[in-house]
C-alpha positions as CSV (number, residue, x, y, z in Angstrom):
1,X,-9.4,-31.5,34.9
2,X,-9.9,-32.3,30.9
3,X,-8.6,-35.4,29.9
4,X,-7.6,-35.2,26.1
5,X,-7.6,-38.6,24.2
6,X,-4.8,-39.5,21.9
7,X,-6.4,-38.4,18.7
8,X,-7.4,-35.1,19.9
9,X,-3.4,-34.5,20.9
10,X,-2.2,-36.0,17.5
11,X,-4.5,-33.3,16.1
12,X,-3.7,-30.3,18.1
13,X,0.1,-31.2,17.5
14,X,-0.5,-31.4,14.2
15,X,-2.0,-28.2,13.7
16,X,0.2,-26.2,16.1
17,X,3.7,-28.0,13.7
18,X,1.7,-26.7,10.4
19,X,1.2,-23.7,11.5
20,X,4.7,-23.3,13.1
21,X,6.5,-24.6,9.5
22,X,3.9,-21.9,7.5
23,X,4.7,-19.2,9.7
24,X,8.2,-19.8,9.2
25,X,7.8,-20.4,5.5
26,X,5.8,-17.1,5.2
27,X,8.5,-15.0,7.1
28,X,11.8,-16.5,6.3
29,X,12.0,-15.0,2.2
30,X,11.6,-11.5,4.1
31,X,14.5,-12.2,6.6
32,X,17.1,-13.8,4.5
33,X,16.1,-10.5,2.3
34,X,17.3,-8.5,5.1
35,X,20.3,-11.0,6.0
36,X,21.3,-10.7,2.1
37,X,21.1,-6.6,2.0
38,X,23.3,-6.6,5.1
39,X,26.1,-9.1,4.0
40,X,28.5,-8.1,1.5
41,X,27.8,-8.6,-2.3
42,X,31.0,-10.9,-3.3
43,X,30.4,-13.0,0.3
44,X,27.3,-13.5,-0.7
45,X,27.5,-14.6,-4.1
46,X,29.1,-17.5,-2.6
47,X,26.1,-18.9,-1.3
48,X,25.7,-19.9,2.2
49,X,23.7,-17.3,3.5
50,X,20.9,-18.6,5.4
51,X,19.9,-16.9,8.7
52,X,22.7,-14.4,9.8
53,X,25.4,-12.1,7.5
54,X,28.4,-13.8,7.0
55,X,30.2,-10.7,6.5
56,X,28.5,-7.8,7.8
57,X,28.3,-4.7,5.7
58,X,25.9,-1.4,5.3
59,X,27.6,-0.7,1.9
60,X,24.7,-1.7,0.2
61,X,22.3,0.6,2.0
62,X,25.3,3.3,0.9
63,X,24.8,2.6,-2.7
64,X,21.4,3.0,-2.2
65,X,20.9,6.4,-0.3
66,X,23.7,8.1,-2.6
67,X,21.6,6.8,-5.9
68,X,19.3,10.2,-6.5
69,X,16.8,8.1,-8.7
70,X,16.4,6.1,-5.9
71,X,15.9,8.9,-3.4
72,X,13.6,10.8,-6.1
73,X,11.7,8.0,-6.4
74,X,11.2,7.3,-2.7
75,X,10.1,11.2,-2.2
76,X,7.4,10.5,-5.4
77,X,6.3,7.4,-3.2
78,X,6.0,9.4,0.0
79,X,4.3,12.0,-2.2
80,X,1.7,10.0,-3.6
81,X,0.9,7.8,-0.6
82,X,0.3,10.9,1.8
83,X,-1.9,13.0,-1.0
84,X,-3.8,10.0,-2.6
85,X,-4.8,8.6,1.2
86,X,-6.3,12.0,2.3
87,X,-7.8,13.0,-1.1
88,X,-9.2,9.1,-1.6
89,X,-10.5,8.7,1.4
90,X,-12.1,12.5,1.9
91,X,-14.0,11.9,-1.5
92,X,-15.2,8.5,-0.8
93,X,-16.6,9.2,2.9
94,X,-18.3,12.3,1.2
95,X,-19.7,9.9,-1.7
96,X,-20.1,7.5,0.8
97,X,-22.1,9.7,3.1
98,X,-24.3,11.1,-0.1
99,X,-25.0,7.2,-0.9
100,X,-26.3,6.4,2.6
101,X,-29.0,9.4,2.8
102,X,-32.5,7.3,2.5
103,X,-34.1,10.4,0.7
104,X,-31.5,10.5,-1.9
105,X,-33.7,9.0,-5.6
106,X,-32.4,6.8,-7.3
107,X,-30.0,5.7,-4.9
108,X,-30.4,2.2,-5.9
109,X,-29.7,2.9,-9.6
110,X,-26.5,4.8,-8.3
111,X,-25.1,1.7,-6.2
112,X,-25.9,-0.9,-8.9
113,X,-24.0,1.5,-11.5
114,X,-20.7,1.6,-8.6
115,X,-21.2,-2.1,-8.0
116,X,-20.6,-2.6,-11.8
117,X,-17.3,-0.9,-12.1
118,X,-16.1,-3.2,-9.7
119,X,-16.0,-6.3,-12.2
120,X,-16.1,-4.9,-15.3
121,X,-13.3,-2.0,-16.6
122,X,-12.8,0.2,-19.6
123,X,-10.0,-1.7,-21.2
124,X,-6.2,-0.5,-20.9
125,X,-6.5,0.8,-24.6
126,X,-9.6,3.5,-23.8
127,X,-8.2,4.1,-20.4
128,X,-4.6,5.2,-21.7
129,X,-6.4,7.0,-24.1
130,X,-8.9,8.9,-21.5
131,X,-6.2,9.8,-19.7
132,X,-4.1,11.1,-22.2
133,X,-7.3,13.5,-23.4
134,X,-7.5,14.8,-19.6
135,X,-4.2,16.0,-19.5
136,X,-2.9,13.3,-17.2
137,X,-0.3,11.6,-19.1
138,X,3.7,12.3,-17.7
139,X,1.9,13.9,-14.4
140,X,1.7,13.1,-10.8
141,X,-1.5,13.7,-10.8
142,X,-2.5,10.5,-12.5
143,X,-1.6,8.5,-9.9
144,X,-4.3,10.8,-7.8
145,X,-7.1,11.4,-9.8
146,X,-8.1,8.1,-11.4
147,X,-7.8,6.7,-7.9
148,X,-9.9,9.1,-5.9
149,X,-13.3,7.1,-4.9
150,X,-12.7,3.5,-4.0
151,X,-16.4,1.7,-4.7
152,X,-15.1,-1.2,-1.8
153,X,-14.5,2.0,0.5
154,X,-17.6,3.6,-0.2
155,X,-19.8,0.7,0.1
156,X,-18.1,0.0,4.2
157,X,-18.6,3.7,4.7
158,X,-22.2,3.7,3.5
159,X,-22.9,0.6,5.8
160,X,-21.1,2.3,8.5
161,X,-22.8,5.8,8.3
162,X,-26.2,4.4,8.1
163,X,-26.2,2.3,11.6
164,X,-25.4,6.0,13.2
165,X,-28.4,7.3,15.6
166,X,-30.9,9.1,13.0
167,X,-31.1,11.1,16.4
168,X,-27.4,12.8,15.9
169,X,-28.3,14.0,12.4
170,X,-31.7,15.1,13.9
171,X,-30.4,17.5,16.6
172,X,-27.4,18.7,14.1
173,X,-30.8,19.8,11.9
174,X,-32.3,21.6,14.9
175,X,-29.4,23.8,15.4
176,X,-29.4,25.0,11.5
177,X,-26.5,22.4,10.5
178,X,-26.3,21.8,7.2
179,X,-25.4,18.4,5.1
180,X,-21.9,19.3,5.2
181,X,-21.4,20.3,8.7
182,X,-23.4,17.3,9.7
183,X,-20.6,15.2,7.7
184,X,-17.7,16.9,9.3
185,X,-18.5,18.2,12.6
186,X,-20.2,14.6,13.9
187,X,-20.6,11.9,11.3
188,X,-16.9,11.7,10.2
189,X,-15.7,12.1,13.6
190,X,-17.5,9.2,14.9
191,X,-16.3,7.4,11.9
192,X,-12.5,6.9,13.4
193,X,-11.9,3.7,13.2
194,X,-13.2,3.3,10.0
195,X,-11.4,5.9,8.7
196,X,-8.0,4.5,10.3
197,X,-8.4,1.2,8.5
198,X,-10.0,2.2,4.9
199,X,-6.7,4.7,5.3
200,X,-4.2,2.2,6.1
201,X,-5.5,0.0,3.0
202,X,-5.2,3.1,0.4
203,X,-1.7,3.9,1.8
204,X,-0.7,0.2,1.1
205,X,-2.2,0.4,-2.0
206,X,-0.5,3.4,-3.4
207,X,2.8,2.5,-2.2
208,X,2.7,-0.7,-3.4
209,X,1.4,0.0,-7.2
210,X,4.1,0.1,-9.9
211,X,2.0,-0.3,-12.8
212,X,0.8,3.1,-13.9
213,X,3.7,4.5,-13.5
214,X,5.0,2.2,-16.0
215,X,2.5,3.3,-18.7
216,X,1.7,6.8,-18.4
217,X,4.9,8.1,-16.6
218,X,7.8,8.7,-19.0
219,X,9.6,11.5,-16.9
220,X,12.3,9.5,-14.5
221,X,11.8,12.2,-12.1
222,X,8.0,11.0,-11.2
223,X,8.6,7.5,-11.1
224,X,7.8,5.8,-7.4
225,X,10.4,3.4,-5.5
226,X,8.1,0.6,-6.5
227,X,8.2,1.0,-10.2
228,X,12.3,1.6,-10.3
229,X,12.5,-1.1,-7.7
230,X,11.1,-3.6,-10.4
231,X,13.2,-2.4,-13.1
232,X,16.3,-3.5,-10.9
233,X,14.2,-6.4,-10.6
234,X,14.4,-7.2,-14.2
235,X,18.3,-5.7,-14.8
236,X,19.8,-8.8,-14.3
237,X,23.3,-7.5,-15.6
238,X,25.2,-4.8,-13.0
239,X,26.0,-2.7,-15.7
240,X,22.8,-1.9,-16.8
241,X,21.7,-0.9,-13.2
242,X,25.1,1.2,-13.0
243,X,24.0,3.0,-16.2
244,X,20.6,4.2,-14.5
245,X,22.3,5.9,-11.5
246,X,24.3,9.0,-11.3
247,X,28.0,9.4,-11.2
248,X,28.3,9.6,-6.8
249,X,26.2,6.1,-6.9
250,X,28.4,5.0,-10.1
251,X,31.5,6.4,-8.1
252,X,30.8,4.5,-5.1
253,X,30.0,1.2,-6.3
254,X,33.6,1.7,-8.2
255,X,35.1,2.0,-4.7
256,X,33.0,-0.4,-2.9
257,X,34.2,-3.6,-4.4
258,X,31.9,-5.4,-2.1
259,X,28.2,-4.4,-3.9
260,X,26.9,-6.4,-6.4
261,X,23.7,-6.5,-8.1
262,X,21.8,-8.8,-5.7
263,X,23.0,-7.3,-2.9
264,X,21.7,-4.2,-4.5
265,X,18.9,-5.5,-5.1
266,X,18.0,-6.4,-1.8
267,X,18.6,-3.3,-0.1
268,X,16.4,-1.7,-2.2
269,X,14.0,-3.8,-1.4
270,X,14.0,-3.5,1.9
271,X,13.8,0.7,1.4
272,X,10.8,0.2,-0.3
273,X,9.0,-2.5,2.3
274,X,9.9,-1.3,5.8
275,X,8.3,2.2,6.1
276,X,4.9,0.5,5.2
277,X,5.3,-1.8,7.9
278,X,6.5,0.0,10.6
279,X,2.7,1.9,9.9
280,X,0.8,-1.7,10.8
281,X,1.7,-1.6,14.6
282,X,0.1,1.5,15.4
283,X,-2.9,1.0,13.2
284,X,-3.6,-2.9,13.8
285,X,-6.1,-2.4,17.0
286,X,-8.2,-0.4,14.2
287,X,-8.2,-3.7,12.0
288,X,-10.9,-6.3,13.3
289,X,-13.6,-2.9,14.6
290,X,-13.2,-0.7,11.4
291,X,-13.9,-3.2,8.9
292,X,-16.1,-5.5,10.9
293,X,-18.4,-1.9,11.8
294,X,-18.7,-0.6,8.7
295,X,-19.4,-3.9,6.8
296,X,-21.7,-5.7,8.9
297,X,-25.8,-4.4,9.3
298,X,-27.2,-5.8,12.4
C-alpha cells in the first residue's frame, strides 16, 4: 500500500479545491443565466436570485418564441450553420486533399502563401469594399463564401490524408479511379473522425459570429440570433427592445407584466447557446482522435 506524506496530500487537496472552485466559477454565470430566464422579470429585479427561481415562470421564453425577428433570426442561424459546415468543410478537404499530393509543383509555394493569410489580412476597409464589388453585400451568401476554405482545416486535413497507405490510392489507380473518385469513394471516407471534429468547429464558429452580419447585412430579415442577440445586449432601455419586435411580441409583453428586459435578455440567450451544446455530446468521442490524427506526423 502507498503511503503518501503530508506535503504530497496538502498538494493533491489543494489542487482537487482549485479545480473544484474554477469549475464552479466557469459554470455558475451559465446557470444563474438559466435560473434568471426562468424566474419572473419584476422578482428578479429584486435581486436575490442565486441558484434556483424564486418565482418560476416560462413567460420569458413566450416573449421570445412570439418575437418573429427573433424566430427569423434563429432560422438565418440554422441556415448558415448547416450550409457553411458542409460547403466549408467539402472545399477545404478537396483543397486539402490537392495540397497533400507529393507530385503536385510548387506545393511548397502554395502552403507558405496559405500559411500567410493566417496572420496577416486585407484590412476591413478593402474587404468591405471586395465584397461589395462581388455582389455580396445585404446577402446570405456572404456569410458563405468568404468563409469557404479554413487554412487551420486544411493544413489538419493535409497532415491527415498524407499518413493514408500510398497502397489505397495505388489499387484505386489500378481499377481506372480517378483523383476524384479516389477523394470520395476512400480517402474522405476514412477521413471520419476528422471530418466530425473540423465540422463541429465550423458549426460553432458560424453560429457563434455576429460580426459580419453587423457590417455587410442591412436587411433585418438575414440577420442571425447572434447578431440581434447582441443588439438586446446593448438596448439597455425596454422600450427600445419593444420597438424592434412586432405587435404579438409588443402585445404580449403588454400583458405579461412579469418580463422585463433582463429577463428578456436572458432567455434569449439561452435560445441562442443551448442547441450548440446539446451537439457536443454526440461529437466529443471524435475530439481527442480527429484533431490528434490529422495534426500529428509520426
Amino acid at each position: 500500500m502507498t503511503h503518501y506524506s503530508f506535503s504530497d496530500r496538502f498538494l493533491v487537496g489543494f489542487i482537487y479545491i482549485f479545480l473544484i472552485l474554477l469549475a464552479f466559477t466557469s459554470f455558475y454565470p451559465f446557470w444563474n443565466s438559466i435560473v434568471v430566464s426562468l424566474n419572473e422579470g419584476m422578482d428578479t429585479a429584486k435581486g436575490g436570485i442565486t441558484f434556483w427561481p424564486r418565482s418560476f415562470t416560462w413567460d420569458n421564453y413566450k416573449v421570445v418564441f412570439e418575437d418573429s425577428r427573433l424566430i427569423q433570426g434563429f432560422m438565418v442561424t440554422i441556415s448558415r450553420t448547416v450550409v457553411g459546415t458542409i460547403t466549408s468543410i467539402l472545399f477545404t478537404a478537396i483543397f486539402a486533399y490537392g495540397m497533400s499530393r507529393r507530385e503536385l509543383m510548387g506545393r511548397n509555394f502554395y502552403m507558405l502563401v496559405c500559411v500567410i493569410t493566417m496572420y496577416f489580412g486585407g484590412g476591413l476597409i478593402p474587404t468591405y469594399l471586395l465584397i461589395r464589388d462581388l455582389g455580396l453585400f445585404n446577402s446570405f451568401w456572404v456569410f458563405i463564401i468568404p468563409s469557404l476554405v479554413s487554412v487551420w482545416n486544411m493544413i489538419i486535413f493535409r497532415t491527415f490524408f498524407r499518413e493514408l497507405p500510398q497502397g489505397l490510392e495505388e489499387s484505386a489507380k489500378i481499377d481506372g479511379t480517378g483523383h476524384w473518385g479516389t477523394f470520395f469513394r476512400i480517402v474522405l471516407p476514412l477521413s471520419g473522425p476528422v471530418v466530425a471534429t473540423l465540422a463541429l468547429f465550423t458549426a460553432v464558429a458560424h453560429w457563434n459570429e455576429w460580426f459580419i452580419a453587423s457590417i455587410y447585412i442591412m436587411n433585418e430579415k438575414l440577420l442571425p440570433i447572434q447578431t440581434i442577440l447582441r443588439q438586446i445586449l446593448f438596448s439597455n432601455i425596454a422600450t427600445e427592445q419593444m420597438s424592434n419586435m412586432d405587435a404579438g411580441a409588443i402585445a404580449r409583453m403588454n400583458e405579461v407584466k412579469t418580463v422585463t428586459s433582463k429577463s428578456l435578455t436572458t432567455a434569449t440567450m439561452m435560445v441562442a447557446t443551448l442547441p450548440i451544446i446539446c451537439i457536443y455530446p454526440f461529437l466529443q468521442r471524435f475530439f481527442v482522435k480527429g484533431v490528434l490524427v490529422g495534426s500529428l506526423k509520426e
